[in-house]
N, CA, C and O atoms as a GROMACS GRO file, in nm:
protein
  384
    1UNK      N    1  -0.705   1.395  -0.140
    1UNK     CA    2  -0.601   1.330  -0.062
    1UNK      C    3  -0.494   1.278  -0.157
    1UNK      O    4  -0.510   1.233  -0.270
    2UNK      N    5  -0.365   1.296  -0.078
    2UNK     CA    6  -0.294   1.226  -0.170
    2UNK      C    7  -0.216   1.099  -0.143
    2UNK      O    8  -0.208   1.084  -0.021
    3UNK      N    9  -0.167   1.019  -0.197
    3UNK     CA   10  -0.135   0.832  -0.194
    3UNK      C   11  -0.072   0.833  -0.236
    3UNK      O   12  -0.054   0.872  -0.351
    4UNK      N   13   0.035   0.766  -0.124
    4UNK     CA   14   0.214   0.770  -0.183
    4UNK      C   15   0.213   0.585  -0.177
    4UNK      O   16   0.156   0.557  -0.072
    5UNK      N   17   0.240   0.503  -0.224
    5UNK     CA   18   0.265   0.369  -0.175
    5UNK      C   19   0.426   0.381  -0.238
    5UNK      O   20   0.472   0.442  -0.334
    6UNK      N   21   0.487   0.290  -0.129
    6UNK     CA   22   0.699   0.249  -0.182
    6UNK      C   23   0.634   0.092  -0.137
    6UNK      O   24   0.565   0.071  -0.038
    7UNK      N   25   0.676  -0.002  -0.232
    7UNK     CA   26   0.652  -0.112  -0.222
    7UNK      C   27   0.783  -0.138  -0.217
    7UNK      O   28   0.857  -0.067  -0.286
    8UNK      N   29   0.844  -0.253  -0.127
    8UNK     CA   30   0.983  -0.314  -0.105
    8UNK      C   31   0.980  -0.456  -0.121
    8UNK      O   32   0.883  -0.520  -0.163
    9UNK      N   33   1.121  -0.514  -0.074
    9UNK     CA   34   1.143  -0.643  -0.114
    9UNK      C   35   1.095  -0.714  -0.226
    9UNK      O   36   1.098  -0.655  -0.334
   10UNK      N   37   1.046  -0.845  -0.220
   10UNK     CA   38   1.082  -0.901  -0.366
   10UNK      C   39   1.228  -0.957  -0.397
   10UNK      O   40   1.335  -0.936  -0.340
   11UNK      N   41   1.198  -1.033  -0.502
   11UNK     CA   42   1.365  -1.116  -0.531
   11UNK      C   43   1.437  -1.049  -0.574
   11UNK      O   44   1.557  -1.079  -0.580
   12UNK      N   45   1.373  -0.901  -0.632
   12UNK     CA   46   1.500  -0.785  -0.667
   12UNK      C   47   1.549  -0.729  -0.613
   12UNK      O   48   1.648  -0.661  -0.641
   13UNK      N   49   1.471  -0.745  -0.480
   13UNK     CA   50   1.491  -0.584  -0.392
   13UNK      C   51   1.510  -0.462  -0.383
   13UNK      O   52   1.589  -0.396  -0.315
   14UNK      N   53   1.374  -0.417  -0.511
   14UNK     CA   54   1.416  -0.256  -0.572
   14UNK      C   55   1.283  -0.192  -0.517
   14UNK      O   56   1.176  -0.252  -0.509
   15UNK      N   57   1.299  -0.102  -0.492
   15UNK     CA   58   1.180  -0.040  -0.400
   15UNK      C   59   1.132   0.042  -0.542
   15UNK      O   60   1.193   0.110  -0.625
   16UNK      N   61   1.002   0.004  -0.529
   16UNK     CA   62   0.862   0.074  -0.627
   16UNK      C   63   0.806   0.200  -0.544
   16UNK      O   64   0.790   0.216  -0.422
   17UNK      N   65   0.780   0.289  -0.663
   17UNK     CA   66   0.667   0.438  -0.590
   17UNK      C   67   0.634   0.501  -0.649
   17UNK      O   68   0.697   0.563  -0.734
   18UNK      N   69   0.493   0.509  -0.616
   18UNK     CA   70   0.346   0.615  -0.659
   18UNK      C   71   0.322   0.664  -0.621
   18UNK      O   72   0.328   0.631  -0.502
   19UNK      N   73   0.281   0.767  -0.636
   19UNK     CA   74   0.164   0.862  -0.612
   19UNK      C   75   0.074   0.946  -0.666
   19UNK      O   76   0.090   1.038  -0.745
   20UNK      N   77  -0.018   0.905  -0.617
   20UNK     CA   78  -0.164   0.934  -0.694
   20UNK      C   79  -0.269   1.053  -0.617
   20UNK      O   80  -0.269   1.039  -0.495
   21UNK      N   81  -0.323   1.123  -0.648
   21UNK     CA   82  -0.422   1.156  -0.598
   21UNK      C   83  -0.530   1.070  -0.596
   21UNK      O   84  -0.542   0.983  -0.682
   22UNK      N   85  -0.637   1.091  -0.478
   22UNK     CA   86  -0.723   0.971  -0.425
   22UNK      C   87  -0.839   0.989  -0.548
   22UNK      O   88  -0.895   0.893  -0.603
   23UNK      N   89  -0.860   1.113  -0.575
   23UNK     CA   90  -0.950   1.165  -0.685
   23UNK      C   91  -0.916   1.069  -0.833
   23UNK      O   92  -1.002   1.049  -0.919
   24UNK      N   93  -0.831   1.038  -0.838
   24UNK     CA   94  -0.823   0.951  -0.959
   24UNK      C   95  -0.832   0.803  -0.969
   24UNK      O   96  -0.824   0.739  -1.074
   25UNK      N   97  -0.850   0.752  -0.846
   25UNK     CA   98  -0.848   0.637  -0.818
   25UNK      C   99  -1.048   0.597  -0.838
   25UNK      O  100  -1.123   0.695  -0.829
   26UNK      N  101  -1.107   0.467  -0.861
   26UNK     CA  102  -1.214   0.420  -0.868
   26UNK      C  103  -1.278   0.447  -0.718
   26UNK      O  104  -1.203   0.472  -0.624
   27UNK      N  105  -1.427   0.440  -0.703
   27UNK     CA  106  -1.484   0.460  -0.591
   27UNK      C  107  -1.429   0.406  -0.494
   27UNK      O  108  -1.404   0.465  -0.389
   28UNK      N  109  -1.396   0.252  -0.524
   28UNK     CA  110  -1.427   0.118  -0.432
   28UNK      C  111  -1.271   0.173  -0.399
   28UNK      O  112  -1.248   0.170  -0.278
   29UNK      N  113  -1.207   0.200  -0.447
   29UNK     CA  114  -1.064   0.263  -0.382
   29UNK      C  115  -1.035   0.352  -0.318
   29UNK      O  116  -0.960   0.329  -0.223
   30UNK      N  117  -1.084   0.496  -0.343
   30UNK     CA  118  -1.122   0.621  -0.234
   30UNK      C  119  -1.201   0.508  -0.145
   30UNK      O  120  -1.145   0.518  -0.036
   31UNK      N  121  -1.264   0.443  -0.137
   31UNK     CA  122  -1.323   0.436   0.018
   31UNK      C  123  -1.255   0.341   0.065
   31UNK      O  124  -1.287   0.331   0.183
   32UNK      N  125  -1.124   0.214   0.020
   32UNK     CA  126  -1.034   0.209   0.112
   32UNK      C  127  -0.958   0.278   0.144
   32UNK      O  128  -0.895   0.232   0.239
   33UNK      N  129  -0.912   0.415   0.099
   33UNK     CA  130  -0.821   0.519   0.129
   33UNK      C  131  -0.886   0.584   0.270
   33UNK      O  132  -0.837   0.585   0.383
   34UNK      N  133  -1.045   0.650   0.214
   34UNK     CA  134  -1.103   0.687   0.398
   34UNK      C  135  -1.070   0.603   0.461
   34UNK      O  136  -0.990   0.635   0.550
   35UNK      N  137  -1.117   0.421   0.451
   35UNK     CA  138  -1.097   0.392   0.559
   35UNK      C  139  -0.986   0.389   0.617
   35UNK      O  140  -0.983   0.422   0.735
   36UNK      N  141  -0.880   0.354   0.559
   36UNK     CA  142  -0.774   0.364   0.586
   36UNK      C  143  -0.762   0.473   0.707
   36UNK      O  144  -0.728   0.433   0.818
   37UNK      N  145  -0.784   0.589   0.688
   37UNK     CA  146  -0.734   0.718   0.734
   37UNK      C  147  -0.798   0.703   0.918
   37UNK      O  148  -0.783   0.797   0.997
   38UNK      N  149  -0.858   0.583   0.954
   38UNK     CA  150  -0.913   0.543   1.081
   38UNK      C  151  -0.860   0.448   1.118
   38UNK      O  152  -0.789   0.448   1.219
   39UNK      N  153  -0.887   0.319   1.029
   39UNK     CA  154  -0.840   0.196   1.066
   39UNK      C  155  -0.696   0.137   0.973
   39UNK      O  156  -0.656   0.170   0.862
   40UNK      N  157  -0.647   0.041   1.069
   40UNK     CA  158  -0.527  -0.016   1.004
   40UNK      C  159  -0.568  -0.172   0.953
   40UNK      O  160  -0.548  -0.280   1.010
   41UNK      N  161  -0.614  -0.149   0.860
   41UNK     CA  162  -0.713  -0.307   0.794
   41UNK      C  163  -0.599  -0.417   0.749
   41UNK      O  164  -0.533  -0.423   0.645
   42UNK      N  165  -0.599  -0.485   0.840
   42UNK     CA  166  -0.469  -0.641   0.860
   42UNK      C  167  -0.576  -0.719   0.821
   42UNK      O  168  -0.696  -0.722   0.846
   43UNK      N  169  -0.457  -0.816   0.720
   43UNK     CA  170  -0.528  -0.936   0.684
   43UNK      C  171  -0.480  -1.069   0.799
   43UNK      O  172  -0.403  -1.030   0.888
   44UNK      N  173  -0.514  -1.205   0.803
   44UNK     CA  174  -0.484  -1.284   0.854
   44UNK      C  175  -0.279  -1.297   0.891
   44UNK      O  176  -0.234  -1.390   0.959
   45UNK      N  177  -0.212  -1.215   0.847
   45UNK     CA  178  -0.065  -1.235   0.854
   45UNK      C  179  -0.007  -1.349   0.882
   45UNK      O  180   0.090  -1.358   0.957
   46UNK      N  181  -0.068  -1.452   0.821
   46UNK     CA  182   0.019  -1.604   0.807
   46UNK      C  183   0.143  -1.598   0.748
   46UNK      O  184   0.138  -1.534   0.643
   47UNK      N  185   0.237  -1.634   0.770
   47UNK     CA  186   0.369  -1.636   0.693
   47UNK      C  187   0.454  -1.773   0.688
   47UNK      O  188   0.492  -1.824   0.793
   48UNK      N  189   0.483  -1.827   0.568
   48UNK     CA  190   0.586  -1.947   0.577
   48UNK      C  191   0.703  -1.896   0.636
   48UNK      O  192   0.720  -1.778   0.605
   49UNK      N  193   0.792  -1.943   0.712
   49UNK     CA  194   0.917  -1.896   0.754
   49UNK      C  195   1.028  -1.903   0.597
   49UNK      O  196   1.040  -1.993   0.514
   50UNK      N  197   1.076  -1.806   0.603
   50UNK     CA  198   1.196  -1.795   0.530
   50UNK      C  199   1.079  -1.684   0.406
   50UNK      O  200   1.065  -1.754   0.306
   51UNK      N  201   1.039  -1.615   0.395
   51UNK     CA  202   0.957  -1.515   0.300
   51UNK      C  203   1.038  -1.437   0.342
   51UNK      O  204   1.017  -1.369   0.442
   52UNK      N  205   1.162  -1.431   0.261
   52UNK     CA  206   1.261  -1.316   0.235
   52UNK      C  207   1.216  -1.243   0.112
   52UNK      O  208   1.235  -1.122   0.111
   53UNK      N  209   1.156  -1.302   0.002
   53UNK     CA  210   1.116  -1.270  -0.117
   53UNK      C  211   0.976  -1.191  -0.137
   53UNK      O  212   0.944  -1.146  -0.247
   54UNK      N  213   0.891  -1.178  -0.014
   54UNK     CA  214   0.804  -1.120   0.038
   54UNK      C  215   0.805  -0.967   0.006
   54UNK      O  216   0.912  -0.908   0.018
   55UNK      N  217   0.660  -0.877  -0.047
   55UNK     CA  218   0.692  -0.778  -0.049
   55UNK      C  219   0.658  -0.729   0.110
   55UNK      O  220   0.624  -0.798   0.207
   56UNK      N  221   0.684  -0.561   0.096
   56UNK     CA  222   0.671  -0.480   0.243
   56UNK      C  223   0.587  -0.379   0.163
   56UNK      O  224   0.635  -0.313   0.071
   57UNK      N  225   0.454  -0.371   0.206
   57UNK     CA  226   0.412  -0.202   0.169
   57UNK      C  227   0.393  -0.072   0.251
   57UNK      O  228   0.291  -0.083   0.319
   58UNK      N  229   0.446   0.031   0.267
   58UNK     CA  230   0.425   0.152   0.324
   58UNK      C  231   0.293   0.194   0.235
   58UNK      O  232   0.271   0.145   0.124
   59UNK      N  233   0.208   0.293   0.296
   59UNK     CA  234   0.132   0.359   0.225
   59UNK      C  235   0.124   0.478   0.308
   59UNK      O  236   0.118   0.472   0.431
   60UNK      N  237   0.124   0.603   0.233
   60UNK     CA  238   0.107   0.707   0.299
   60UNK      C  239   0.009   0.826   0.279
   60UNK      O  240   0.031   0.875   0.168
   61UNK      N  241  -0.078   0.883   0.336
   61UNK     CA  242  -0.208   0.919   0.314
   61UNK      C  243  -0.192   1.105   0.359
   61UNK      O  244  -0.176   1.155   0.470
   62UNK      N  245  -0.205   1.172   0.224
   62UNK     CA  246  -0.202   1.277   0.280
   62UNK      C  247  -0.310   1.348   0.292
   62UNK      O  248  -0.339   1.390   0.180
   63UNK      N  249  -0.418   1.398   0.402
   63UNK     CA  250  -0.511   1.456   0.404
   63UNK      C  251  -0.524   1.630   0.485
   63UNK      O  252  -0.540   1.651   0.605
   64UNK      N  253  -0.518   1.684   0.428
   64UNK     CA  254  -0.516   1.786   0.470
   64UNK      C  255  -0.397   1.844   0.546
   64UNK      O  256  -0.304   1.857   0.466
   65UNK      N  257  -0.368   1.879   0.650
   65UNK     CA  258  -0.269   1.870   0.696
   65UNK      C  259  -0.195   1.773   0.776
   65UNK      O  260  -0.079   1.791   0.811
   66UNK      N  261  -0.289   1.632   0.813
   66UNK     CA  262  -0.236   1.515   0.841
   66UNK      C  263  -0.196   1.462   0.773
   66UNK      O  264  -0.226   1.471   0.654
   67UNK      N  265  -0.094   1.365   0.830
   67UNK     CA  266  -0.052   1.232   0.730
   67UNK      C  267  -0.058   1.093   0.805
   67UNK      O  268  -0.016   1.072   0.919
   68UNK      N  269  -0.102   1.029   0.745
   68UNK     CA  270  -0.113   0.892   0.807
   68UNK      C  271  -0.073   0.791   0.712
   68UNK      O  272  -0.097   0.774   0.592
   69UNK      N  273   0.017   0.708   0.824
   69UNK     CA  274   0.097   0.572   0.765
   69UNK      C  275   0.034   0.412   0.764
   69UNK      O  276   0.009   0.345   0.864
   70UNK      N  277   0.021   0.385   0.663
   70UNK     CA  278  -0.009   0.213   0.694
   70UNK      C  279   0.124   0.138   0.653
   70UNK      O  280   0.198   0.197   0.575
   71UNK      N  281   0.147   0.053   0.686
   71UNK     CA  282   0.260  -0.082   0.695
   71UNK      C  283   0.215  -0.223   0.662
   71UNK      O  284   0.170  -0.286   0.758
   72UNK      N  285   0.219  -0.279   0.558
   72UNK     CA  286   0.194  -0.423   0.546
   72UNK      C  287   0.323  -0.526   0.497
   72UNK      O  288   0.397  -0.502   0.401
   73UNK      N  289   0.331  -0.645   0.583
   73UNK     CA  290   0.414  -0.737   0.505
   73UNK      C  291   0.302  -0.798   0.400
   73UNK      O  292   0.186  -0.758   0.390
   74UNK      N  293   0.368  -0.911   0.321
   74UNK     CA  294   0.292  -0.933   0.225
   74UNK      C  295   0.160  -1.019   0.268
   74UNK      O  296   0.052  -0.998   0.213
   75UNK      N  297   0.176  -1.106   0.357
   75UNK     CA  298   0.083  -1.163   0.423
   75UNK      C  299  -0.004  -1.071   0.526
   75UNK      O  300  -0.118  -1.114   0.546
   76UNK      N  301   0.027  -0.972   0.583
   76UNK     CA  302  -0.071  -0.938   0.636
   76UNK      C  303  -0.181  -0.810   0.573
   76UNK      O  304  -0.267  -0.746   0.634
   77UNK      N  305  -0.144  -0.803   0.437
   77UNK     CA  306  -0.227  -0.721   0.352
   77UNK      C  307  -0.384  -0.800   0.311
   77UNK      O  308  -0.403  -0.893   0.234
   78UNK      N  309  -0.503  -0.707   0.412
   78UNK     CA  310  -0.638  -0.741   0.378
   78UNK      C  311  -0.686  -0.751   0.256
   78UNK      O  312  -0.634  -0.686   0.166
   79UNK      N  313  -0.791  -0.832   0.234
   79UNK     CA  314  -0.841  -0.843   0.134
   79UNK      C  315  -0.848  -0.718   0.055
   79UNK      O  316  -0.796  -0.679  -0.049
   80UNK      N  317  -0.945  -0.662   0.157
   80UNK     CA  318  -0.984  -0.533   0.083
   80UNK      C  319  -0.879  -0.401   0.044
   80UNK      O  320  -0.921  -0.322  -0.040
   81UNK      N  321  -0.763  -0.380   0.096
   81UNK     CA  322  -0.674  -0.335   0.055
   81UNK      C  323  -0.557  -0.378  -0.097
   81UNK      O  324  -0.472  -0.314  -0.159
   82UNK      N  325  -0.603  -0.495  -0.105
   82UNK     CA  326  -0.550  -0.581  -0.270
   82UNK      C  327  -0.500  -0.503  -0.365
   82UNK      O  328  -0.394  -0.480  -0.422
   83UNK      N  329  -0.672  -0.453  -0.362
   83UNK     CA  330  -0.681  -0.417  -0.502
   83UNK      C  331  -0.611  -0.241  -0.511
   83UNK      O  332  -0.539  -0.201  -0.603
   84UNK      N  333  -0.654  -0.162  -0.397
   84UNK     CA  334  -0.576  -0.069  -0.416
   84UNK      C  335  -0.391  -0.060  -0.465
   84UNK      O  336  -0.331  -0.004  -0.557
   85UNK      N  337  -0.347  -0.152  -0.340
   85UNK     CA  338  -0.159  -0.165  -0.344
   85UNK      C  339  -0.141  -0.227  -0.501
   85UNK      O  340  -0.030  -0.219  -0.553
   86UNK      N  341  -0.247  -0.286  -0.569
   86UNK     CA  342  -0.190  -0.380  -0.693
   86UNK      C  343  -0.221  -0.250  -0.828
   86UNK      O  344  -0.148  -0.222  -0.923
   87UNK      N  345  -0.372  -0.186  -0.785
   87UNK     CA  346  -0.346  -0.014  -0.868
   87UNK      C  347  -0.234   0.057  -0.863
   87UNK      O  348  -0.171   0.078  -0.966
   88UNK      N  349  -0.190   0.107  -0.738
   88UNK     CA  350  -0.107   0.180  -0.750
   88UNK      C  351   0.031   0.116  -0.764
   88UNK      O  352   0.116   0.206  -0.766
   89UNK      N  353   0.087  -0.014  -0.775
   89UNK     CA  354   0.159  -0.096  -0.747
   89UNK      C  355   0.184  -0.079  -0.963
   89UNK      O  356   0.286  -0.047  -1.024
   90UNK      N  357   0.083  -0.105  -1.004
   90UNK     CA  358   0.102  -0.118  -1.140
   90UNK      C  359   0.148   0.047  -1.203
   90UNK      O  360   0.219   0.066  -1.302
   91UNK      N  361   0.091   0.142  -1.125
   91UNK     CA  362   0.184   0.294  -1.166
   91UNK      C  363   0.318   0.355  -1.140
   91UNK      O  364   0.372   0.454  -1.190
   92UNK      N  365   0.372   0.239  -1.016
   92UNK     CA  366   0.524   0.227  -0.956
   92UNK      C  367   0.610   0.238  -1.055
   92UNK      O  368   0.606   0.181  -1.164
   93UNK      N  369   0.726   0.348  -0.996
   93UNK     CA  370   0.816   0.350  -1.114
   93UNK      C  371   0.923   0.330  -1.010
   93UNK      O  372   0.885   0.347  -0.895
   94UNK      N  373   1.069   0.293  -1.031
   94UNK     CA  374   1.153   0.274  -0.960
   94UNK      C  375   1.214   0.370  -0.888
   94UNK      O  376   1.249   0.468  -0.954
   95UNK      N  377   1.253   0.375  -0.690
   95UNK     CA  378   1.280   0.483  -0.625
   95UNK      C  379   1.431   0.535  -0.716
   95UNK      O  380   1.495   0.455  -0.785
   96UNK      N  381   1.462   0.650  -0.703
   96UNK     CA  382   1.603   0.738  -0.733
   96UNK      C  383   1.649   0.723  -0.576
   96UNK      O  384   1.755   0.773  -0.537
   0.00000   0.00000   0.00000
């Protein structure tokens, strides 16, 4: 499978993007990617008002001939999704 994340906002407002194959990613990460590919795993989405500085994550999942989208503001990103967006988040190079 393949894993596109564009991370947005932030105080720069420069949109970040990866993509990885799922094969290179750690176990505990392919299996938030399956799950992903079923469920849309929301964290609690508390937000202070005024989180303009907030990131936005798209993630996009290519499996076979499907594609499937997840959407998180910064607060409503699950636990268990963290650690993936902050992997691929650290291979982000800036959009053209």
């Amino acid at each position: 499978m393949q894993v596109k994340l564009v991370r947005s906002g932030g105080l720069a407002g420069l949109d970040m993007v990866a993509t990885v194959d799922s094969a290179d990613l750690p176990a505990d990460q392919q299996e938030v990617v399956s799950t992903l590919l079923t469920e849309d795993l929301r964290g609690p989405g508390v937000s202070p008002q005024g989180g303009a500085d907030q990131f936005s994550y798209q993630l996009e999942i290519r499996h076979g001939d499907s594609t499937v989208r997840r959407h998180w503001q910064e607060p409503e990103v699950h636990e268990k999704v963290r650690p993936l967006l902050a992997a691929l988040t650290r291979q982000a190079r800036p959009a053209h």
